[in-house]
C-alpha angles and dihedrals in degrees: 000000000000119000118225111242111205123218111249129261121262111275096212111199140174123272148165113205114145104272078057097050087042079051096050097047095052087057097043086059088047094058101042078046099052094049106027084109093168084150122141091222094050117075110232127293128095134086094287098056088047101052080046094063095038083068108038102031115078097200086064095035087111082064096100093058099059099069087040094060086035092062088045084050086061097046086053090061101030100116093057089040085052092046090051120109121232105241135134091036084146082072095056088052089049093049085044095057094040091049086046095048084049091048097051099044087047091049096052102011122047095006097213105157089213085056094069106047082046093053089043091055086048088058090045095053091049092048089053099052085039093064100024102035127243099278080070104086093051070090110021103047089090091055092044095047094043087068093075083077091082108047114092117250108243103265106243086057092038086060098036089058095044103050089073097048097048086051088058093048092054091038087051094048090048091055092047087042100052088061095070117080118258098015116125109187142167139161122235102192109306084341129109123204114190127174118190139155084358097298117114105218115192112201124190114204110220138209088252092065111039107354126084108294088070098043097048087054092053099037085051078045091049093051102037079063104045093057100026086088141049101255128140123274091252088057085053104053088044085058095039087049096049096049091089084045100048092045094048091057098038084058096048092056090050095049089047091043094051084037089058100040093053091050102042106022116025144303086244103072084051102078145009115040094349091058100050093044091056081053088057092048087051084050095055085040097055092040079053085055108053087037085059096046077050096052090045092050098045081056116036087086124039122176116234120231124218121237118242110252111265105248112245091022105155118249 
């Protein structure tokens, strides 16, 4: 007797053709849409605020840059995300209702501005297993994740977390400064006081230079390098742990530079151009930095190759 062979089951995969790229646009402007919220009457908090202070605050002007590198981070794993089946959509639902039930009691209940974008990125995480399937984000939780970047840190912590950083830079600059002659230095809170030459000079150190703004943009540096490239997982955590290292002294060299400039040279070179500019030069120096821990790592074990038998080689 014959056996029946049935036909096999779908294989749904992921692709990006252009009615899904018309689909996915479409969804993309509803939720921008759904959580843009730039109202008078509604505290901070959705897309909108945020995009607002990624223009006109200087601390979250790198903003702009993270979805940008989210999205390379995709392409760089586009060929895995393409092969990936669609399975598991009913979780997404689940994570987008519960993103959307967060939203809303944060938006008329508890009224904490960090609730909302959280939320936001919640809803975002279920739309994205809910159209692409749950083995997805074996790939795309770094990009996902990435993105948190770019959402402002509530003020009372943002403060809270850059008063002590700006104390170690001073404390750092003092220390640099007290080894020239004739420089009498001390640091009064995030303050610097220098005389030298019989001139007082009074430095602030500001949040651009110590505080979280610079260290958010090198930590996002630190892992975009970590995971821009195929490395193994160990390599990864040793990056990932040296991102807050590498900031903070990157911070300090900046606050004693500035510091320097303003004392021996001129106010001037302090501020303005030349002081951003000096920000830009840190930047290509930490990104020196992490590239180097990654050279040494790719390099401190190497696996020895056998040589081939010689023919003819006597037993």
């Amino acid at each position: 007797m014959a056996t029946q062979v049935l036909p096999a089951a779908p294989r749904w995969s992921i692709t990006f053709d252009r009615p899904a790229r018309i689909q996915a646009a479409i969804v993309a402007a509803a939720f921008v849409a759904l959580f843009w919220e730039l109202l008078d009457f509604i505290p901070a908090g959705g897309f909108g605020s945020i995009v607002y202070r990624w223009v006109h605050e200087g601390d979250w002007s790198h903003g702009p840059i993270i979805p940008l590198f989210s999205a390379y981070l995709v392409y760089l794993r586009w060929e895995p995300i393409r092969r990936c089946r669609i399975r598991h959509t009913w979780v997404g639902l689940v994570i987008l209702l519960l993103g959307l039930g967060i939203y809303q009691y944060a938006l008329w209940g508890i009224q904490i501005g960090y609730v909302r974008p959280v939320a936001m990125m919640i809803c975002l995480l279920g739309v994205l297993i809910l159209l692409c399937g749950l083995p997805v984000m074996r790939y795309a939780w770094l990009p996902w994740l990435y993105l948190f970047f770019a959402i402002p840190i509530p003020q009372r912590y943002y403060f809270r977390l850059t008063d002590p950083l700006q104390r170690l830079a001073a404390t750092v600059a003092v220390g640099v400064l007290e080894v020239f002659p004739q420089v009498e230095t001390e640091r009064l809170g995030t303050m610097i006081h220098a005389t030298y030459a019989g001139h007082v000079h009074e430095l602030s150190v500001s949040d651009a230079c110590s505080g979280m703004r610079s260290t958010m943009v090198l930590c996002a540096l630190g892992t975009a390098v970590a995971f821009a490239t195929a490395r193994p997982w160990w390599h990864r955590v040793i990056l990932l742990a040296s991102c807050l290292p590498i900031a903070t002294f990157c911070n300090a060299i900046r606050v004693t530079t500035t510091s320097g400039l303003h004392i021996f040279v001129d106010p001037k070179y302090a501020t303005g151009k030349y002081h951003t500019a000096l920000g830009l030069v840190l930047i290509l120096l930490a990104f020196g930095i992490f590239l180097s821990i990654g050279w040494v790592l790719n390099n401190l074990f190497t696996e020895e190759r056998d040589e081939p038998a010689a023919a003819g080689r006597p037993a």
